[in-house]
VOBA-1610 file (N, C-alpha, C; in pm, whole numbers, padded with zeros to 5 digits, always signed):
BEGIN
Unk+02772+01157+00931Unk+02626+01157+00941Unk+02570+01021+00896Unk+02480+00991+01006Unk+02401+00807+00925Unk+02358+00849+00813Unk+02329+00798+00704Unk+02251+00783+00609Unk+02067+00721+00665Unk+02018+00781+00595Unk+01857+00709+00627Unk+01831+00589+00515Unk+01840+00468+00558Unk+01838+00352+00424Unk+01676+00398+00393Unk+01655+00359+00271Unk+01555+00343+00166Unk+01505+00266+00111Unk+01406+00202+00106Unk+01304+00091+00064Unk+01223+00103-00094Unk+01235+00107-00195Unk+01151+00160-00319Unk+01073+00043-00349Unk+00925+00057-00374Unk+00800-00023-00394Unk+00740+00040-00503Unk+00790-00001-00683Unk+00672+00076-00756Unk+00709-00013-00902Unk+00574-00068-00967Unk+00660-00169-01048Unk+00623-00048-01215Unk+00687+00047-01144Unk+00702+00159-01335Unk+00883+00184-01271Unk+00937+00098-01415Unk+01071+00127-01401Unk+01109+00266-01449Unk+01052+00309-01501Unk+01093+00511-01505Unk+01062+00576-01364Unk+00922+00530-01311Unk+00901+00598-01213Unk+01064+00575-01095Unk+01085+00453-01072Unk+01221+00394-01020Unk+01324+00508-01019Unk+01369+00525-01136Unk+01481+00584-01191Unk+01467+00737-01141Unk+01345+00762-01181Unk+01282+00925-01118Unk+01381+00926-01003Unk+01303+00861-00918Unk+01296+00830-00744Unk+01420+00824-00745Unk+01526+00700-00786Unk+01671+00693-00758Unk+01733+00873-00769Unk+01703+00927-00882Unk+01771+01068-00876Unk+01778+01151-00807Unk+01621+01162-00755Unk+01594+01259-00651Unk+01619+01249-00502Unk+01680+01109-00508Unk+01682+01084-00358Unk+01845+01088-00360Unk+01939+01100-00478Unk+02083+01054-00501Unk+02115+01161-00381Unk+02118+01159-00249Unk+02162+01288-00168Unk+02225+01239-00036Unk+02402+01275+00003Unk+02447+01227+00086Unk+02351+01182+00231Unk+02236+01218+00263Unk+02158+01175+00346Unk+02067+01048+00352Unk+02055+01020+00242Unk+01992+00893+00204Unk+02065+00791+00153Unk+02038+00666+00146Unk+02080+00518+00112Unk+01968+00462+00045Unk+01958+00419-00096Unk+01828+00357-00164Unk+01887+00206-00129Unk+01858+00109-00035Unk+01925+00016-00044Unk+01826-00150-00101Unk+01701-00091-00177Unk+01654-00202-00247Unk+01523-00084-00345Unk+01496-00208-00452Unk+01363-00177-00495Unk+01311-00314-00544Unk+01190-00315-00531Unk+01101-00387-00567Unk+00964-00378-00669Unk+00927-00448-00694Unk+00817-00442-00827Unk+00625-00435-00783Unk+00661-00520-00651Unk+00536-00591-00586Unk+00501-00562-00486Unk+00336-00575-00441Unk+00371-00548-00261Unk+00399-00655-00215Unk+00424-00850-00251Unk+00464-00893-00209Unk+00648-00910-00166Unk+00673-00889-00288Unk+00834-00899-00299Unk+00832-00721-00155Unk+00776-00631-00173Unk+00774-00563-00068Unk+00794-00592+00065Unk+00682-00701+00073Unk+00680-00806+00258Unk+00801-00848+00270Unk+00916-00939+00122Unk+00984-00998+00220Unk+01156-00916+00202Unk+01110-00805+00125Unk+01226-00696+00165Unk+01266-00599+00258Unk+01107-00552+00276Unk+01146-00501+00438Unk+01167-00578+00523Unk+01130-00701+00547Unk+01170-00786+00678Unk+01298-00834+00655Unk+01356-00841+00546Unk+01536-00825+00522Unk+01626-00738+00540Unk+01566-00605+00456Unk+01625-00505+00475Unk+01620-00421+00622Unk+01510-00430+00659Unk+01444-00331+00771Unk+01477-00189+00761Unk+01453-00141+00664Unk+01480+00016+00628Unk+01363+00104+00745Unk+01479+00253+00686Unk+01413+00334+00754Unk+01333+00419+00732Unk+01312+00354+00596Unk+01144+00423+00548Unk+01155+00352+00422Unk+01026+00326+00391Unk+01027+00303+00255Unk+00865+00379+00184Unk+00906+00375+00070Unk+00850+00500-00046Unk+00799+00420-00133Unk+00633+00384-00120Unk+00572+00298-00204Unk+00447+00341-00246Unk+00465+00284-00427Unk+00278+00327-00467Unk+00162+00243-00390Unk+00061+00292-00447Unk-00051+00223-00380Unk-00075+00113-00460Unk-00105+00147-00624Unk-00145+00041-00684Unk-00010-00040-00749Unk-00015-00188-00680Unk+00083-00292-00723Unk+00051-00432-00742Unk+00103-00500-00833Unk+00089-00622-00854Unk+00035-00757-00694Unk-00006-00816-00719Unk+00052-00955-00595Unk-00068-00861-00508Unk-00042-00766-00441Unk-00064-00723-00312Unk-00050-00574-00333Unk-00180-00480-00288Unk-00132-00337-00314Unk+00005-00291-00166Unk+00031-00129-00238Unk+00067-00095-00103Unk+00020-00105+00016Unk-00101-00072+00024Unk-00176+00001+00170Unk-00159-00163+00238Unk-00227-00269+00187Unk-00200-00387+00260Unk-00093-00405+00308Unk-00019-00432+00193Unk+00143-00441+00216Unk+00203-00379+00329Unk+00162-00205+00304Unk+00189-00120+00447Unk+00160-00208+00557Unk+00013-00239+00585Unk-00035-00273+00697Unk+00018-00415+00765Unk+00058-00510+00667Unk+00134-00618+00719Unk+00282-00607+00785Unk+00353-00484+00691Unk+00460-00431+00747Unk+00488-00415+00909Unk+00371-00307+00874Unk+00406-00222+01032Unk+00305-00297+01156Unk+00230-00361+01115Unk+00194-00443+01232Unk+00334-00545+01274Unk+00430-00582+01259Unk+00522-00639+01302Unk+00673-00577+01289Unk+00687-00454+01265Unk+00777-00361+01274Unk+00756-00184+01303Unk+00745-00141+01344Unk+00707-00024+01396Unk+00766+00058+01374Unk+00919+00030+01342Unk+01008+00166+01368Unk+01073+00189+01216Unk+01007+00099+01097Unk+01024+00173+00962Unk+00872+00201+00940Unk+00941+00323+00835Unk+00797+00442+00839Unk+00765+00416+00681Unk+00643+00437+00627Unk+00612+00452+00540Unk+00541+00541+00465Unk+00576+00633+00349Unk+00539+00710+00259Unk+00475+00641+00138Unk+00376+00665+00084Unk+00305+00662-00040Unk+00345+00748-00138Unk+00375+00720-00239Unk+00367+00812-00323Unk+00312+00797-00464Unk+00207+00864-00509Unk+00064+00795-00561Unk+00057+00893-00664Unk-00037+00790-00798Unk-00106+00935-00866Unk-00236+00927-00857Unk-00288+00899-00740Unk-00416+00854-00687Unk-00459+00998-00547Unk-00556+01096-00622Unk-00499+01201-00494Unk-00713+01199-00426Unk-00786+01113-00456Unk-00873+01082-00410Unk-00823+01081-00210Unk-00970+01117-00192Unk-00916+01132-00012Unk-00961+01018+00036Unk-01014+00898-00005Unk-01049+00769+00038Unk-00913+00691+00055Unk-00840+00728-00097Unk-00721+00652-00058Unk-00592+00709+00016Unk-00583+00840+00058Unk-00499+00918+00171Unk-00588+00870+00278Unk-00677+00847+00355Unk-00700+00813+00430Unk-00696+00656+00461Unk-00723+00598+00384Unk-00670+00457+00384Unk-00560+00423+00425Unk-00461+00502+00346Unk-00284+00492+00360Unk-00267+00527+00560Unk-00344+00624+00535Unk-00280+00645+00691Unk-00333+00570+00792Unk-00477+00510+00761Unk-00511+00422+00845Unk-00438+00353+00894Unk-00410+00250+00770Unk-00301+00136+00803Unk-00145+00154+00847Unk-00178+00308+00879Unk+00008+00307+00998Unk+00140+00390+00879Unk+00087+00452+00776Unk+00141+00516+00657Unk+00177+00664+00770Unk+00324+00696+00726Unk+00321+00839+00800Unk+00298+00928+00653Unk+00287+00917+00556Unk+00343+01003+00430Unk+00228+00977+00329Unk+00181+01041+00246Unk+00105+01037+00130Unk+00114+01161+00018Unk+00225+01146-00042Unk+00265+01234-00137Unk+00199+01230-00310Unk+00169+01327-00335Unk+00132+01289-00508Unk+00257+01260-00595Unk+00238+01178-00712Unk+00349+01191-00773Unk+00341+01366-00882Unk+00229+01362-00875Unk+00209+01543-00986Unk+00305+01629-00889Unk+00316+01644-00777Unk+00408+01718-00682Unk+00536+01636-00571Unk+00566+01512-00670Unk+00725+01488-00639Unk+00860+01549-00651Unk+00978+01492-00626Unk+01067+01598-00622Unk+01074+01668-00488Unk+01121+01797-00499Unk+01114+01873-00347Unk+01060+01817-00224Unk+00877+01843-00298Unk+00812+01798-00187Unk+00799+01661-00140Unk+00831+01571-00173Unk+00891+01424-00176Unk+01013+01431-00047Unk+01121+01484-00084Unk+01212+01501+00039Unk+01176+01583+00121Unk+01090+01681+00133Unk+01059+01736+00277Unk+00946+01666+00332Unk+00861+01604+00227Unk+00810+01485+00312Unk+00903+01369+00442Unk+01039+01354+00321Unk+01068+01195+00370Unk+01108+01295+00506Unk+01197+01375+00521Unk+01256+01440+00648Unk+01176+01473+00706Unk+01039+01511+00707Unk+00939+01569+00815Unk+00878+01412+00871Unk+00906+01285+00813Unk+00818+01177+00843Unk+00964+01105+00947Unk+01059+01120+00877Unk+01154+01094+00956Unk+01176+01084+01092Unk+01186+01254+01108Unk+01135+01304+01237Unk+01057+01266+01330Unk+00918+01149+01272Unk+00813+01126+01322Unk+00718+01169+01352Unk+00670+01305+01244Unk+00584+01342+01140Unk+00483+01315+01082Unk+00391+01344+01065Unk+00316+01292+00973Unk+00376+01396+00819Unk+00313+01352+00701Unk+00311+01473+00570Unk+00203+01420+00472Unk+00095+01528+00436Unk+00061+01485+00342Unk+00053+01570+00214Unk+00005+01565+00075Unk+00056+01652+00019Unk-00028+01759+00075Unk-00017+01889-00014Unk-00075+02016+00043Unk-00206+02036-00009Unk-00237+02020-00189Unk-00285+01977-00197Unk-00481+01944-00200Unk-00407+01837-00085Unk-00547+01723-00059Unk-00518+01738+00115Unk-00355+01796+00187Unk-00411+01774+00300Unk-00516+01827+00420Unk-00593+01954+00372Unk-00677+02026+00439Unk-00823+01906+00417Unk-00812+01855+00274Unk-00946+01734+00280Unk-00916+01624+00364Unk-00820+01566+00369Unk-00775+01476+00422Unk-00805+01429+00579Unk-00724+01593+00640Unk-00795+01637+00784Unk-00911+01601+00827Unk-01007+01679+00756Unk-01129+01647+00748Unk-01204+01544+00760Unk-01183+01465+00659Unk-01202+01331+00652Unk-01184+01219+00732Unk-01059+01215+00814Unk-00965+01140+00916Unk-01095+01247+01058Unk-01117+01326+01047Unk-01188+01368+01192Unk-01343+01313+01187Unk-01398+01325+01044Unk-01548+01301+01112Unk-01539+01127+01016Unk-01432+01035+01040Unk-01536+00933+00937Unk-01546+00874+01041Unk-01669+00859+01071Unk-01723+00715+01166Unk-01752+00606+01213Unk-01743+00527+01290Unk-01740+00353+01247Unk-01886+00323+01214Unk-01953+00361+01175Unk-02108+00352+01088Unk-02055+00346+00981Unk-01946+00380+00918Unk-01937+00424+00795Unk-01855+00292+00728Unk-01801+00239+00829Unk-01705+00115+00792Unk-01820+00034+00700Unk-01712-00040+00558Unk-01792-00105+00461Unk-01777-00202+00476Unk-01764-00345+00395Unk-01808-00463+00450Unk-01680-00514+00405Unk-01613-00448+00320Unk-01430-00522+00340Unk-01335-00465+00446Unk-01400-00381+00516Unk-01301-00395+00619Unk-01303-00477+00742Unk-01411-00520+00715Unk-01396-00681+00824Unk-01332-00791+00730Unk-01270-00789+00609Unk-01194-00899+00567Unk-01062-00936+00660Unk-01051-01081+00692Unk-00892-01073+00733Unk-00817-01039+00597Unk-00674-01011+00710Unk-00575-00976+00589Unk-00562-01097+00492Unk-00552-01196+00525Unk-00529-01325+00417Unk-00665-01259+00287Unk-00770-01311+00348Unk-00882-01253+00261Unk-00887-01133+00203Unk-00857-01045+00207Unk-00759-00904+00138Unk-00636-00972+00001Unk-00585-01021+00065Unk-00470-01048-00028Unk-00537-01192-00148Unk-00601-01246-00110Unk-00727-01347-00227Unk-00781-01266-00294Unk-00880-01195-00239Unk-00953-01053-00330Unk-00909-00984-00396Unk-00763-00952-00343Unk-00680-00846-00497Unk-00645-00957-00565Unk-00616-01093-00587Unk-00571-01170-00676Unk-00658-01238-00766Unk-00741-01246-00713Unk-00875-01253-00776Unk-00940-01186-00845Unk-00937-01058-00811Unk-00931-00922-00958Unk-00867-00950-01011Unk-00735-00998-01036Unk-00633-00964-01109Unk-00672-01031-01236Unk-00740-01146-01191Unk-00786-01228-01298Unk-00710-01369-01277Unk-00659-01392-01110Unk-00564-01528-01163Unk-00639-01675-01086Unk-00625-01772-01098Unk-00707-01854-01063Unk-00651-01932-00935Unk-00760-02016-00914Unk-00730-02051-00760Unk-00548-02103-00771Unk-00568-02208-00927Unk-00433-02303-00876Unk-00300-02162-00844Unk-00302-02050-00923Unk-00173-01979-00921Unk-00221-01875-00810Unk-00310-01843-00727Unk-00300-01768-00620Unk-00284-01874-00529Unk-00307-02029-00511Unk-00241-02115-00389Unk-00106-02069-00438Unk-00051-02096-00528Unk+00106-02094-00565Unk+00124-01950-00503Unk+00109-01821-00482Unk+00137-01689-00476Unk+00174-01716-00304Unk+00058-01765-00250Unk+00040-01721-00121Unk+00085-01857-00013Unk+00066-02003-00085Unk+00150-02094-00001Unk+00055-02172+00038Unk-00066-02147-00029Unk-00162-02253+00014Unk-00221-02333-00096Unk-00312-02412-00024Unk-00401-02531-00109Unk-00520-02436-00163Unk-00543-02539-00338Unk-00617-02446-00421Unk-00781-02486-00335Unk-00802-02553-00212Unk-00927-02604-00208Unk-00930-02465-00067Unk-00828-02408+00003Unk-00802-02331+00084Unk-00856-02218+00040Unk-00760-02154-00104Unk-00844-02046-00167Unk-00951-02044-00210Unk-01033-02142-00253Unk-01190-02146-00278Unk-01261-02101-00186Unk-01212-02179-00040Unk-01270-02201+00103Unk-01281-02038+00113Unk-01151-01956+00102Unk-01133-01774+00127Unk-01221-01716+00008Unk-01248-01721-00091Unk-01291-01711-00226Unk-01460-01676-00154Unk-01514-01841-00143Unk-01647-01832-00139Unk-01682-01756+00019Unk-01610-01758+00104Unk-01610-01668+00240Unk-01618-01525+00194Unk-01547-01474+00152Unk-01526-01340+00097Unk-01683-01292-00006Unk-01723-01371-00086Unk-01845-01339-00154Unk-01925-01331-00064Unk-01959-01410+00032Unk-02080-01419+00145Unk-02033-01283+00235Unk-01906-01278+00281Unk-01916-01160+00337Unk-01947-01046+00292Unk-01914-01003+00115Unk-01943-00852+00100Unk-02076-00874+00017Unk-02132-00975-00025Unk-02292-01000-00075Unk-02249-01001-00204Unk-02181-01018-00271Unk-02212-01056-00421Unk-02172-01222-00479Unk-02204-01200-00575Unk-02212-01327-00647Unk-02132-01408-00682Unk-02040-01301-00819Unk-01981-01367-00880Unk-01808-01341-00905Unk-01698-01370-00969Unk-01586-01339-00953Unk-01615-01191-00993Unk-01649-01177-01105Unk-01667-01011-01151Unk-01711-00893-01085Unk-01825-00975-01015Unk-01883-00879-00898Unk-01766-00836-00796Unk-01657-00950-00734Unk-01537-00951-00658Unk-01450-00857-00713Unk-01433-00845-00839Unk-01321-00729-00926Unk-01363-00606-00931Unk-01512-00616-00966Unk-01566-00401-00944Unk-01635-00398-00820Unk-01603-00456-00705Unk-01574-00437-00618Unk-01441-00390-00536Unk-01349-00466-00557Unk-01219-00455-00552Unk-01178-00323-00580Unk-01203-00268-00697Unk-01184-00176-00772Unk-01223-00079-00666Unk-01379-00027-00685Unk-01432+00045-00556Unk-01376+00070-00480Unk-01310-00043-00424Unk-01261+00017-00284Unk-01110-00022-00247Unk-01038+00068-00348Unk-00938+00052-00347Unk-00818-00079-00370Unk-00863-00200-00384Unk-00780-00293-00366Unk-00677-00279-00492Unk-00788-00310-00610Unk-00679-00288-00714Unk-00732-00164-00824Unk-00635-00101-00895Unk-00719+00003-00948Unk-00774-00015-01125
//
């Protein structure tokens, strides 16, 4: 029987260890973990697993981005969330961006592997739960409803969570590969686009809406 390789994205080294146990099952292969959603980007495009099992909230880069950079240039690894975030803004988020899975961690274990095998399949799963809200939510939200970071490009996404984080232009050029006069350039773009002011305003913003928690 193939094994299904495995991707792990979660920077709580207990949570890790959890995950390694429950997945220890001749059907699966854990064949990396990572801390970041960046170190995430350049492990799936190494590894190319066949699913990988990531939180939402992470250092560098959350999941859901991370997701979304993924699978816009790979399609055929799948991705599960697995969160202690059971708000339906952020299950719907996850799946926006191309997520087949959104599991709680309060109901990991079991339902964790009949997730990964029902997503496998090519599936959706979400937990039980939140998934009757979820439904819901995914049917009536409307593009009226779209807020003013989801017209950020992805670059500008990935400035904005680093910029909460609290780190400054010179070490987010260093993060991302650019010039610190580049990130200002994304910096002061990003304020004009969602209307506020100041870096702080950029962080409980951020916050709001999911970037970083």
């Amino acid at each position: 029987m193939k094994r299904s390789t495995i991707l792990l994205a979660d920077d709580h080294a207990v949570v890790v260890e959890g995950l390694r146990r429950i997945l220890d099952r001749p059907e699966f292969e854990v064949v990396g973990v990572v801390p970041d959603g960046r170190a995430l980007l350049q492990a799936a495009a190494r590894l190319k697993p066949d699913l990988i099992v990531s939180d939402v909230a992470m250092p560098l880069l959350n999941g859901i981005d991370a997701a979304r950079e993924i699978l816009a240039s790979n399609r055929k690894t799948k991705v599960i969330f697995l969160t202690m975030h059971p708000e339906v803004a952020y299950a719907t988020a996850a799946l926006a961006a191309g997520a087949s899975g959104y599991v709680l961690k309060s109901a990991a274990g079991e339902e964790l592997i009949g997730a990964i095998r029902e997503v496998l399949k090519g599936r959706t799963y979400v937990s039980e739960t939140i998934a009757e809200s979820v439904e819901r939510a995914r049917e009536i939200r409307p593009t009226k409803n779209r807020s003013a970071i989801d017209g950020l490009t992805i670059r500008q996404r990935e400035v904005l969570q680093l910029l909460a984080e609290g780190r400054q232009a010179k070490e987010i050029a260093a993060v991302l590969h650019l010039s610190p006069k580049t990130v200002e350039f994304h910096k002061y773009r990003i304020m004009d686009a969602l209307g506020v002011r100041t870096v702080a305003d950029l962080a409980r913003y951020a916050v709001k809406h999911g970037i970083v928690t």
